[in-house]
C-alpha positions in Angstrom: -18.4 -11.4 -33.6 -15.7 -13.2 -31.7 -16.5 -13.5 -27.7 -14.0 -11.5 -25.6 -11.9 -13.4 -23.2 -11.4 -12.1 -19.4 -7.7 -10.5 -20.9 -9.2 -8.7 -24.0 -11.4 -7.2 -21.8 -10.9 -3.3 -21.1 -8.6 -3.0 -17.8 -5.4 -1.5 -16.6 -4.2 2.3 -16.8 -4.9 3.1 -20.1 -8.6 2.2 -19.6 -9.1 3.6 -16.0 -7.7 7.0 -18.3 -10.3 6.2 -21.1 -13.2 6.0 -18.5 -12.0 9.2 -16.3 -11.6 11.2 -19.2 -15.1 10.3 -20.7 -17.3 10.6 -17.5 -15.8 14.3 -16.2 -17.0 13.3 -12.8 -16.3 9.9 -11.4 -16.1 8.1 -8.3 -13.4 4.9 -8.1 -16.5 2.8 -8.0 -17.4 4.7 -11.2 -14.3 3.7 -12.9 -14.3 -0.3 -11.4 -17.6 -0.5 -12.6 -16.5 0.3 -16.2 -13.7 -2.1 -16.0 -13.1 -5.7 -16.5 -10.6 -8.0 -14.7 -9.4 -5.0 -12.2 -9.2 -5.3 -8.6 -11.0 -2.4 -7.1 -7.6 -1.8 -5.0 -6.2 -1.0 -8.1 -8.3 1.1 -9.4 -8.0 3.2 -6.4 -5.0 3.2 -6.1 -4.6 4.6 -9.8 -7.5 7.5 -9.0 -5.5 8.6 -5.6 -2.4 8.6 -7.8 -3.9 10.8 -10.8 -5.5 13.0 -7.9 -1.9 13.4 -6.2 -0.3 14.4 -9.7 -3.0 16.9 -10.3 -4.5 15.0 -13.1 -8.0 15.2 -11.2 -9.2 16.7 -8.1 -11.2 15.8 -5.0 -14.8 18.0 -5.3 -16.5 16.2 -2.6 -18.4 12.8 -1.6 -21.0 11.3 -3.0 -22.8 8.1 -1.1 -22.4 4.4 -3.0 -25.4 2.5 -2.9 -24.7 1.0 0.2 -25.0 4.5 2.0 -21.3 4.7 2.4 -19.0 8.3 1.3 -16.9 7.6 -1.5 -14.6 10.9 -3.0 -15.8 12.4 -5.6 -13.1 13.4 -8.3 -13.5 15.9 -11.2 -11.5 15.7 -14.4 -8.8 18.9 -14.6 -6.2 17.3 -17.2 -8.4 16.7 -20.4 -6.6 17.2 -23.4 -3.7 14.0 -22.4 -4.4 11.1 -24.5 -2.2 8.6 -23.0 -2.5 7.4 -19.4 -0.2 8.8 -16.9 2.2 5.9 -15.2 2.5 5.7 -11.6 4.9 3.4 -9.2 1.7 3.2 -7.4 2.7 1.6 -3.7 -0.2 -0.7 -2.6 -2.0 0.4 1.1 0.1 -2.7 2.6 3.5 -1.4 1.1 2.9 2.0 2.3 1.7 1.1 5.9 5.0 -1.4 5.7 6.6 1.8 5.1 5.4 3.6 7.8 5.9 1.1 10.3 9.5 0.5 9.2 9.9 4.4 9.3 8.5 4.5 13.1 10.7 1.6 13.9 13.8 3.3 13.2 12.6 6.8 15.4 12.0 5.1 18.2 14.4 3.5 20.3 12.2 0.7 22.2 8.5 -0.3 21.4 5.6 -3.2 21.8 3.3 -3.5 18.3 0.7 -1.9 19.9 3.6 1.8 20.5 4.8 1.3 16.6 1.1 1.0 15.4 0.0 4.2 17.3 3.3 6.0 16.1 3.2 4.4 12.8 -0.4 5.4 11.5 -1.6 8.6 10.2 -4.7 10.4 9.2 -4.8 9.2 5.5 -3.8 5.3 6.1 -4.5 4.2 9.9 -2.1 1.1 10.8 -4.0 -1.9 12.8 -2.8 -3.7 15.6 -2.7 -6.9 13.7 -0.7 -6.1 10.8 2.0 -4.1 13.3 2.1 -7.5 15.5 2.6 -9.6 12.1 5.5 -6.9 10.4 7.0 -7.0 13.8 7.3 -10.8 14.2 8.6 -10.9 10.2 11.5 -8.1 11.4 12.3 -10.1 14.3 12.4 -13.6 12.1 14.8 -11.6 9.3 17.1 -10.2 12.3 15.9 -6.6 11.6 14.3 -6.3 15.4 15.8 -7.2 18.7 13.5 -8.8 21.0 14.3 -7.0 24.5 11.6 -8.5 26.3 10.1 -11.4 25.5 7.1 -11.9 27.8 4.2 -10.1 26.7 4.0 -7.4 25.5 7.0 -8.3 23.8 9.2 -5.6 23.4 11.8 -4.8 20.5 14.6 -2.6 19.3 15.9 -2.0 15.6 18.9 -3.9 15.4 20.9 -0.9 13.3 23.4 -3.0 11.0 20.6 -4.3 9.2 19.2 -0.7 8.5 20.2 -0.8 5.0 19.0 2.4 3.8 15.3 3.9 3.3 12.8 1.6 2.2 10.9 -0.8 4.4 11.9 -4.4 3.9 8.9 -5.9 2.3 6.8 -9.1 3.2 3.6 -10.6 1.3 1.2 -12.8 3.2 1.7 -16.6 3.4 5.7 -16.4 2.3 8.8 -17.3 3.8 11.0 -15.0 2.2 10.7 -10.9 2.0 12.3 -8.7 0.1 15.1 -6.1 1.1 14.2 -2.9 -1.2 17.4 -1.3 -1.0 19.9 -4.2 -1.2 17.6 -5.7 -4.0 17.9 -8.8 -2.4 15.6 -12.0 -0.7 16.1 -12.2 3.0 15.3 -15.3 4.7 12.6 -14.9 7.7 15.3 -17.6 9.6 18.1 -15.8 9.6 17.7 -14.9 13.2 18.1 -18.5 14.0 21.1 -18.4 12.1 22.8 -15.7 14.3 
């Protein structure tokens, strides 16, 4: 019998399905566990989005072995055969999202007002990443800077408010993305102006 390589080995959607529908009662940790090659982010992700969509449900916690609650989820869609697909938006993408969505209700804020404002009960937004998206904005032109000794203070600079997705920055690059334009933006461009 051949030896499986990392990419023939069971991952992705249509496995996390497989393994949900076989075990009825599951943790995420259930489902990484049963699956090669994934990130556990991923397979979160994919869990939260089946829950969401009804697919499973949250029945309570049950402790990992470290002591530590994890939901537990119950199968309530059995008879589908092939995986749901989700546009599932990773943790940074949506708390880039809520920031960006704070941003624009307020009129004047430090990091430290657009984190408070920006998090929620289901995803909390730190300090640190709030600093980090706000220095990006400012870079790309997207943030004024109204005060520039600390705490630095900033304002939405509306005519790059292109519509109602966040701009989007990965760690360690110099270029993000404008989601609703569809287009690069260069983290310079203030420079430019």
């Amino acid at each position: 019998m051949p030896k499986l390589r990392i990419d023939d080995r069971p991952h992705g959607p249509a496995h996390y399905w497989k393994v949900m529908r076989q075990l009825g009662f599951f943790t995420a940790a259930d489902v990484h566990g049963r699956s090669n090659g994934a990130s556990r982010g991923s397979v979160i992700r994919y869990v939260r989005a089946c829950a969401e969509a009804g697919y499973c449900e949250s029945i309570g916690e049950r402790r990992s072995q470290k002591g530590r609650p994890m939901p537990l989820y119950k199968m309530v869609e059995t008879r589908r055969l092939t995986a749901p697909t989700f546009h599932v938006e990773s943790d940074r993408g949506r708390r880039q999202q809520q920031l960006w969505n704070a941003a624009k209700a307020l009129k004047s804020f430090t990091a430290k007002e657009l984190a408070i404002t920006a998090s929620t009960d289901s995803v909390a937004v730190s300090l640190a990443m709030s600093c980090q998206y706000c220095t990006r904005l400012a870079s790309a032109g997207y943030l004024w800077i109204e005060q520039e000794r600390q705490p630095r203070r900033y304002r939405i600079n509306p005519a790059r408010i292109s519509g109602p997705l966040a701009p989007s920055f990965h760690r360690n690059s110099s270029v993000g993305i404008d989601r609703n334009l569809r287009q690069p933006v260069n983290l310079n461009e203030s420079e430019r102006s």
